[in-house]
C-alpha positions in Angstrom: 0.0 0.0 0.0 1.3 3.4 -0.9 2.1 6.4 1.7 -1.2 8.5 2.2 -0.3 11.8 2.5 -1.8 13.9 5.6 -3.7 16.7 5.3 -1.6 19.7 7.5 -4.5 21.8 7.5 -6.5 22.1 10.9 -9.4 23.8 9.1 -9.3 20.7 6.2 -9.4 17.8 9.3 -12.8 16.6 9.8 -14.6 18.5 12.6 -16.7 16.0 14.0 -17.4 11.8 14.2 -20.3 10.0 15.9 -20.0 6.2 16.9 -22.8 4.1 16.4 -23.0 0.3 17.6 -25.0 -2.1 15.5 -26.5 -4.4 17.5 -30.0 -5.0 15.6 -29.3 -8.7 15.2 -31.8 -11.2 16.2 -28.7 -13.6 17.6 -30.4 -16.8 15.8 -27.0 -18.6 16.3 -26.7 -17.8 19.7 -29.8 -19.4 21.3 -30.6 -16.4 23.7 -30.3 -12.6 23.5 -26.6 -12.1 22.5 -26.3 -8.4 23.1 -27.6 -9.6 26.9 -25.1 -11.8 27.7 -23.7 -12.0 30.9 -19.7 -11.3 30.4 -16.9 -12.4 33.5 -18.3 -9.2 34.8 -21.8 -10.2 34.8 -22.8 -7.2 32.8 -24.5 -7.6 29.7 -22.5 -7.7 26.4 -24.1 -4.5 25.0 -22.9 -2.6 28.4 -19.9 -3.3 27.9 -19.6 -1.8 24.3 -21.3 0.8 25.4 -19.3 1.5 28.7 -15.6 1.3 26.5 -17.1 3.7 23.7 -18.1 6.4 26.2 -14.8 6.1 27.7 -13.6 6.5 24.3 -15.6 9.8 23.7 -14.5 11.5 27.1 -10.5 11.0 26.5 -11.3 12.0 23.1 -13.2 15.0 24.3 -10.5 15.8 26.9 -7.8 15.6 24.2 -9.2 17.7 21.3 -10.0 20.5 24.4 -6.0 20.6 25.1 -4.8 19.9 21.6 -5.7 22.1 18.9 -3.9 19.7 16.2 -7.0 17.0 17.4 -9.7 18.2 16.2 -11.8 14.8 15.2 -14.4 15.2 18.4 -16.3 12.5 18.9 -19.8 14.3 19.2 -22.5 11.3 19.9 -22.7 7.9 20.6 -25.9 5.5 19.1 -27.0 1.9 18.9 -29.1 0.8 16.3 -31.3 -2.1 18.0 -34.3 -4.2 15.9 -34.0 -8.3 17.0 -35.1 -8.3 20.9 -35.7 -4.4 20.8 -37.7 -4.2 23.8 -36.2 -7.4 25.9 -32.9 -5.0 25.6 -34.4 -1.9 26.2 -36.1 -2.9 29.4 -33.4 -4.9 30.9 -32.0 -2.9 33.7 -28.4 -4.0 33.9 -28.5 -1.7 30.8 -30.3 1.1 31.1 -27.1 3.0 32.9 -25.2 2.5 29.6 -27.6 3.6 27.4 -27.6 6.9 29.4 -26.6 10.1 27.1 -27.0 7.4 23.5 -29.1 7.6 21.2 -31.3 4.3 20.4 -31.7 3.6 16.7 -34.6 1.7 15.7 -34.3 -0.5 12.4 -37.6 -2.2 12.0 -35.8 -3.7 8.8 -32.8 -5.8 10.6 -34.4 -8.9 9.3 -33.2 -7.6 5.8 -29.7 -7.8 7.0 -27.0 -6.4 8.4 -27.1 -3.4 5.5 -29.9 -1.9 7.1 -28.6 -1.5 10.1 -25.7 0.5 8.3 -28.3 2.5 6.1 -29.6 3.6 9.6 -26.4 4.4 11.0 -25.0 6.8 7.9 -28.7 8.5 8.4 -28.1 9.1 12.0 -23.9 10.8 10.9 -25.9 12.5 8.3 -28.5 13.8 10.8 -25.8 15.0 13.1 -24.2 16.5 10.2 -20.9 14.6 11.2 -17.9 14.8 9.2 -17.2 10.7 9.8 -19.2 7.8 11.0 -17.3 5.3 13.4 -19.0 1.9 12.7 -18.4 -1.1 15.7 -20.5 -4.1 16.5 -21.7 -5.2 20.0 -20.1 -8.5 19.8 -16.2 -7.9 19.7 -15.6 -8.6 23.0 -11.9 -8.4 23.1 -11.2 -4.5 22.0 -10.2 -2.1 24.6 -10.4 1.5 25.2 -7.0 1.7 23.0 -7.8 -0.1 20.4 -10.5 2.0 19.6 -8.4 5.3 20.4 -5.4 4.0 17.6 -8.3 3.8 14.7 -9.4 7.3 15.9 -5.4 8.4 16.0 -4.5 7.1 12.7 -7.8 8.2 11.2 -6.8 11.8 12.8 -3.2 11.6 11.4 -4.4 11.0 7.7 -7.9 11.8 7.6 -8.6 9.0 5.1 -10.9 5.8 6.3 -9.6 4.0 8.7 -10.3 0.1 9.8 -8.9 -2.7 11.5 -6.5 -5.0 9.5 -7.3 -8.6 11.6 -7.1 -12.3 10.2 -5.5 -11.0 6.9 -7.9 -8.6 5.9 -9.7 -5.3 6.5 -12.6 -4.6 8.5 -14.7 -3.2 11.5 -13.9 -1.0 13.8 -13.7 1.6 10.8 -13.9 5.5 10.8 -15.8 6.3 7.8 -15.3 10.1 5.7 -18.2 11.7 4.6 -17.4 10.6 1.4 -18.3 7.0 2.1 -21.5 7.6 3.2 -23.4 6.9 -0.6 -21.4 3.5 -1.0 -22.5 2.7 2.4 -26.2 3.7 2.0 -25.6 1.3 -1.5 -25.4 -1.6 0.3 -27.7 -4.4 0.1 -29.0 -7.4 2.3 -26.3 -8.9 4.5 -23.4 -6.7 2.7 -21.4 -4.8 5.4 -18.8 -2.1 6.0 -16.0 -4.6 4.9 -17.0 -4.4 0.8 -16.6 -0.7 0.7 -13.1 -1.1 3.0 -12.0 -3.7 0.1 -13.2 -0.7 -2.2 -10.9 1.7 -0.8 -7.6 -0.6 0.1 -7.7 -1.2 -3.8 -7.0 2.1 -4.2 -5.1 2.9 -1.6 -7.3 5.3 0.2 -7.5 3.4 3.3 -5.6 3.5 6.7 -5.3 0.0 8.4 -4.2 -0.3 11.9 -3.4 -4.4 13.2 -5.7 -5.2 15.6 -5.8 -9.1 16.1 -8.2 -9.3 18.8 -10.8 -7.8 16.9 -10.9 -11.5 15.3 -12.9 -12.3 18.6 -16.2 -11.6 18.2 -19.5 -13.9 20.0 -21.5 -15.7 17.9 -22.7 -18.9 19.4 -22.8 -19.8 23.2 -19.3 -21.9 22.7 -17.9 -18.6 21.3 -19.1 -17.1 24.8 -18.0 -20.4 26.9 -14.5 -20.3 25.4 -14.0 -16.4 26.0 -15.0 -16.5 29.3 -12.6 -19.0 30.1 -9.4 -17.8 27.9 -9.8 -13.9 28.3 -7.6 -13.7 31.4 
């Protein structure tokens, strides 16, 4: 991949990003409500997403108040929610995390996961956000770091930015404006990761090695076997 140059300009850096979680999956492979899981902490699995993005947003906050060269703010935080919508919304182990986040209803999740990232670029574009950070509920091994080095590099080089994992490119990613039509394109199960391919072809896209964003929950032996390795 060739050198992408970085823009030096304050005023040309994108202003502002929203985050938004999709979690609108109806967890048929996990026999149960996947984003209520019960993690070693005993909080549910959406929480904790929840709980490491808003730590995410406050270090980012404090960081683009004391350094005028940082000026990516991360403005909002939302989940977009359709399989178990109202089992999740009432349970209360949650309802502290979903404090200060906007809920996103897809009433189309059965259509796939494309909807859920129709309704996420609608929410950036509502916000009038300069770039859409796009993570899932399930990747239960990324850290508040991991999702501050996609936010540094995407800062650095103001070009996309995803997570290089298992050989190839995908989510977390920090979409530019620019993305948003090819991601609004999308159709049926298609995610994020076709309009990353897009880009590395071209070499318009920043990749930053995360391996453990491989680990994501899918079945209840995915949950049995991280709960017993992640220490």
């Amino acid at each position: 991949m060739q050198p992408i140059q970085a823009i030096s300009s304050i005023k040309d850096r994108p202003q502002k990003l929203v985050a938004v979680i999709l979690a609108a999956g109806g967890s048929r492979r996990f026999d149960g409500i996947k984003q209520l899981a019960a993690l070693g902490t005993k909080q549910p699995m959406l929480a904790q997403t929840l709980n490491v993005v808003k730590q995410v947003q406050n270090i980012i906050h404090q960081q683009c108040e004391t350094d005028e060269t940082k000026q990516s703010n991360l403005t909002k935080i939302a989940v977009v929610l359709g399989g178990h919508q109202q089992q999740i919304l009432s349970n209360p182990l949650l309802l502290p995390s979903l404090e200060h986040v906007d809920v996103i209803h897809n009433h189309q999740w059965q259509q796939g996961l494309s909807t859920s990232i129709h309704r996420a670029v609608n929410f950036a574009q509502s916000q009038q956000a300069d770039g859409l950070m796009l993570l899932l509920a399930d990747q239960v091994a990324l850290n508040v770091e991991d999702y501050l080095a996609i936010w540094q590099a995407f800062i650095d080089n103001c070009q996309t930015t995803c997570a290089f994992y298992q050989q190839d490119v995908g989510v977390p990613a920090i979409f530019l404006k620019e993305d948003f039509q090819p991601l609004l394109a999308l159709i049926g199960d298609a995610g994020a990761k076709k309009i990353l391919r897009i880009r590395q072809q071209s070499t318009r896209l920043v990749c930053v090695d995360l391996p453990q964003a491989s680990i994501d929950i899918d079945t209840q032996a995915d949950l049995t076997m991280w709960l017993a390795n992640k220490d």
